[in-house]
C-alpha positions as CSV (number, residue, x, y, z in Angstrom):
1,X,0.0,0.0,0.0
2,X,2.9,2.4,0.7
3,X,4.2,1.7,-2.2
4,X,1.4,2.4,-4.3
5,X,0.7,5.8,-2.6
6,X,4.3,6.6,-3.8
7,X,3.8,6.2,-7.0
8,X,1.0,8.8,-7.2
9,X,4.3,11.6,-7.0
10,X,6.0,9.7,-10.2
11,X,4.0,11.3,-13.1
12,X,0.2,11.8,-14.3
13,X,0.4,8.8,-15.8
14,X,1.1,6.9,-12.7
15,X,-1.2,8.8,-10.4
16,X,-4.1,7.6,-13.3
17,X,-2.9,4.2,-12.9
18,X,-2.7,4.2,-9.2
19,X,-5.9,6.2,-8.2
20,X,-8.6,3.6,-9.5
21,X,-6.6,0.7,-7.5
22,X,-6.3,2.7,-4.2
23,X,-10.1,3.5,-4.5
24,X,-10.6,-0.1,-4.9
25,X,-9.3,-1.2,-2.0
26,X,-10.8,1.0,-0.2
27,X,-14.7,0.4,-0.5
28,X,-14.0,-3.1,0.1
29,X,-12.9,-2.1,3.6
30,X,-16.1,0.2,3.6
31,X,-17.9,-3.0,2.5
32,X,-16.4,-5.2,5.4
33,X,-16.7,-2.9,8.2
34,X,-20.4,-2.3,7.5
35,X,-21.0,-6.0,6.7
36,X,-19.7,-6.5,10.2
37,X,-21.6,-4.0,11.8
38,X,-24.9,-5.8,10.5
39,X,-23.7,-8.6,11.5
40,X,-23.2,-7.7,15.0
41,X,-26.6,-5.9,14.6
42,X,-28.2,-9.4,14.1
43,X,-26.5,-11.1,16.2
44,X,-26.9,-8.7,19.4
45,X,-30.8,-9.5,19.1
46,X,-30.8,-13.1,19.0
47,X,-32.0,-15.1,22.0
48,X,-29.4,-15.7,25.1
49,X,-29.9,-19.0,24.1
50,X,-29.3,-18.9,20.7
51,X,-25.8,-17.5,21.0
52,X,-25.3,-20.1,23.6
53,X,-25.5,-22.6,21.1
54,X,-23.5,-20.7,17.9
55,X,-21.0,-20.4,20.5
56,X,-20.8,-24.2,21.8
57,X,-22.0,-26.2,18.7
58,X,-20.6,-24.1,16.1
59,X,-17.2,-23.1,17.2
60,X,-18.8,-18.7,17.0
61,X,-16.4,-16.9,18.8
62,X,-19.2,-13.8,19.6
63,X,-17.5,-10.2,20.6
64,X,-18.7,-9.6,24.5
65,X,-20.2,-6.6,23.4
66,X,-22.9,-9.1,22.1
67,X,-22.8,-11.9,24.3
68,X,-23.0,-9.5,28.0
69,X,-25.9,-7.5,26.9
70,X,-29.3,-8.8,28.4
């Protein structure tokens, strides 16, 4: 990644090149962190029980945020 911010200072050329990849990368972290905000969204309101057994049977590790609220 460092590297391809330095190659923005080379030329226009490169900073064309470069722009459209950097942007790229990017929204997919946009993509992830608001996938796993959802995620946490659904699984926060899931039954005590229910995470329970994600958590035992299904080898879930949850985030304690999720599992410690009532």
């Amino acid at each position: 990644k460092e590297t391809l911010y330095s190659c923005l200072l080379v030329n226009k050329r490169w900073c064309l090149l470069v722009v459209p990849i950097l942007w790229e990368k990017h929204t997919r972290y946009i993509y992830h962190e608001a996938e796993k905000k959802f995620h946490n969204i659904i699984l926060s309101s899931l039954s005590s029980s229910s995470k329970q057994f994600l958590g035992d049977s299904n080898n879930i590790k949850l985030p304690s945020t999720i599992i410690s609220k009532p």
